[in-house]
N, C-alpha and C positions, 0 to 999 in steps of 0.2 A: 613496594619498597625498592630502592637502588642497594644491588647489590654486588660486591667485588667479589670474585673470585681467585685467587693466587693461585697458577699451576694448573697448565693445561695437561696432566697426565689422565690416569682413570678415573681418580676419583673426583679429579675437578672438573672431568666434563659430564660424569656422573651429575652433579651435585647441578653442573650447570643445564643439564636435558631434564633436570626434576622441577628446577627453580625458574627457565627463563618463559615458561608460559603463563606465568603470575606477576612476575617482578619483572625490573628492568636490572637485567643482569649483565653487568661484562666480565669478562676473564683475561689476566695481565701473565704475559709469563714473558721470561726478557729471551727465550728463543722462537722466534715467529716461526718456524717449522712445526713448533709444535701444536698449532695455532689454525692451520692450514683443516681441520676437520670439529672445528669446534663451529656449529650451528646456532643460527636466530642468538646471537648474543652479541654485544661487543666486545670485540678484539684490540687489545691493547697491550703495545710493547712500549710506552713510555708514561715515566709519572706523570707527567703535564697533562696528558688520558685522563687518566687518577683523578687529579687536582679537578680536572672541567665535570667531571661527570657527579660526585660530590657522592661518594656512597656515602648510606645511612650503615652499613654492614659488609663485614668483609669476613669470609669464608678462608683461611689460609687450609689451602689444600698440598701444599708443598712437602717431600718426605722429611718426617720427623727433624733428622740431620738439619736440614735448612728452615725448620718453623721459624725460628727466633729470628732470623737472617733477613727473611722474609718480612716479616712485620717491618724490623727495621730500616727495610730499605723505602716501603710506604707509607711507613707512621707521618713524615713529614709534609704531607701533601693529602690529608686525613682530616675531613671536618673534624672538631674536638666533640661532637657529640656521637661519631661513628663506633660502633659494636665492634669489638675484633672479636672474631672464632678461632679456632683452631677443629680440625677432627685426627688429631695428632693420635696414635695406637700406644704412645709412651710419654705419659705427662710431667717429668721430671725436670724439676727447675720453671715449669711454666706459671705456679700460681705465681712465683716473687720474680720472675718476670713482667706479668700482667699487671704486678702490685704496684714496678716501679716504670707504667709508661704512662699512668693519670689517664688513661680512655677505661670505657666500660667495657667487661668481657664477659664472655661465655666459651665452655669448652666443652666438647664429645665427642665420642667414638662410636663412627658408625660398624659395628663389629662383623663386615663382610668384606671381602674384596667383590669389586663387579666382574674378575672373571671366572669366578668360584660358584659365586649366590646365580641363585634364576630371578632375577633384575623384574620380571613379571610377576614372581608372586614372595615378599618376601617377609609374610605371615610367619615364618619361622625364623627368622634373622631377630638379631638382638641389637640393640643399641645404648649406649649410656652417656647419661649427663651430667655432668658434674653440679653437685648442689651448691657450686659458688660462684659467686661473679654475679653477673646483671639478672636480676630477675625476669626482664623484658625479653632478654637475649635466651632465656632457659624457655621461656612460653613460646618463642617461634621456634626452636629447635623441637619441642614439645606438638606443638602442630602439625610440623613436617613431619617429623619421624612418623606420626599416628594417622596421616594420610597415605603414607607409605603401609600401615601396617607391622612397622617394625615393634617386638615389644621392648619397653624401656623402661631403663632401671637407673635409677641416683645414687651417686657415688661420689664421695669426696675424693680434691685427686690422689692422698693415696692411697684410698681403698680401691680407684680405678686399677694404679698399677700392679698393687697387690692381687686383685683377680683376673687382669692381663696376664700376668705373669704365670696364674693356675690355670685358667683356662685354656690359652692359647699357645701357651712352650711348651706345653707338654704334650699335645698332640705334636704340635710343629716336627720337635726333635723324635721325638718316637716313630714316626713316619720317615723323615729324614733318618735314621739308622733302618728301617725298615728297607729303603730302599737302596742304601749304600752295603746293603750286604747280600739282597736276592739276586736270583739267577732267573734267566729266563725260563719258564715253562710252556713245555707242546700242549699240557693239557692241563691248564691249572685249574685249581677246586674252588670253591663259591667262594672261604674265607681268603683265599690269596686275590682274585680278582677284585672282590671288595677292598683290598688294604692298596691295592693297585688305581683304581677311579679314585681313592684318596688322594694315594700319592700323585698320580698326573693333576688331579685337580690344586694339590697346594703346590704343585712345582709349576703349574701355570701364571699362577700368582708374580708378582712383580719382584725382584730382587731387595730393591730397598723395604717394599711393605714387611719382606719376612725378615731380614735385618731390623727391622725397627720394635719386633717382635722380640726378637730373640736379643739383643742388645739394652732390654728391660733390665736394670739393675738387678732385678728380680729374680732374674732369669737363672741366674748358677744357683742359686738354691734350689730350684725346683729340677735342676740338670741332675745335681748330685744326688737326688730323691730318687729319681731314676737309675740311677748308678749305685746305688745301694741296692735296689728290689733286684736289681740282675745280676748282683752279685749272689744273694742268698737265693735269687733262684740257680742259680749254675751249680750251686753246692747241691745242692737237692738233686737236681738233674745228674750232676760227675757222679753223686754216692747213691744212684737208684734207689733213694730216701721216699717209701711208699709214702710212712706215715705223713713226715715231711710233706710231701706235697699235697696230702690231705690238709693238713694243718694249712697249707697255703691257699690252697683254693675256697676253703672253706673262708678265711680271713677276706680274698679279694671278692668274692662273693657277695658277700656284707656290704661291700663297697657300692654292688649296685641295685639293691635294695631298693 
């Protein structure tokens, strides 16, 4: 299959070091810098690229912010029977999008960053697909994922962003105040180093990926959830509230049942 890729950042050269030993893959990105360490693939900074090479499938790997921008700077030079993807972290506005550009589509979230996950074994990584758009285009996403290993889960998109938004902000932020508020230690204890290889590992992560996270419409409901439990826990804590904090732990307990 000829395949496009948009955006030569991580996860397009991800996608394009998975893809270009099967398919005939290129990747477009209109800064040729960025371009300069993308391997065995074609390299393309102009549509007329685009237009000669004739994808069956285009991958938009661009951040969230510029999806939409993206399609439409290629749609025009787009065989009309080409697949547009997206692996956008925040699908909003994309189905009536997709509904009003007449190509077939498919959309997922592959739910790792590559500087996070172990790229070698990613048996424990998740991935999800949305159950709309091209049935063709959900069976090759369906393929790959499962030659990866990843497990995958269907979701329409907005129960994607509805569990983007519980899954992923709430660790996000939680960590993020974790680290905006410790101190260094000479000799930290097992739980602080663990919340510490967290934290470096999600603050290695790329700026716009965790922007795209956390700019989840979603996302202030699930902020304020958090700002609620620490509020009644501090009251617990200020009134050395024994029962109280029985009463607590016992409740989030439950939680992980």
């Amino acid at each position: 299959m000829k395949i496009l890729i948009l955006g030569a950042g991580k996860m397009g050269s991800f996608f394009t070091d998975v893809l270009s030993f099967q398919h005939e893959t290129a990747v477009y990105d209109v800064d040729p810098q960025r371009l300069r360490f993308v391997y065995h693939t074609y390299r393309f900074t102009t549509l007329e690229e685009i237009k000669e090479f004739k994808p069956e499938l285009v991958i938009n790997a661009a951040t969230v912010k510029y999806t939409q921008e993206a399609f439409r700077q290629v749609m025009p030079v787009l065989p009309k029977e080409c697949i547009l993807s997206d692996i956008a972290s925040v699908k909003t506005g994309l189905k009536e999008f997709y509904e009003s550009t007449g190509f077939r589509y498919v959309s997922t979230h592959p739910m790792f960053g590559p500087t996070f996950a172990n790229l070698d074994n990613l048996s424990r990584e998740n991935a999800i697909i949305i159950n709309e758009g091209d049935y063709m285009g959900r069976i090759f996403f369906k393929d790959l994922y499962s030659s990866l290993k990843l497990n995958i889960f269907e979701y329409t998109f907005d129960e994607h962003d509805e569990t983007v938004a519980y899954s992923l902000s709430i660790p996000f932020v939680s960590t993020f105040v974790f680290t905006a508020v410790m101190k260094h230690q000479d000799a930290p204890g097992t739980t602080f180093k663990r919340h510490m290889d967290i934290a470096r590992g999600l603050l290695n992560e790329d700026d716009y990926l965790l922007q795209e996270i956390l700019f989840n419409p979603r996302t202030p409901g699930q902020v304020e959830g958090i700002r609620r439990e620490l509020k009644e826990l501090l009251e617990i804590i200020s009134n050395k509230d024994a029962e109280g904090m029985k009463r607590y732990l016992t409740k989030i307990r439950e939680k992980i049942k």
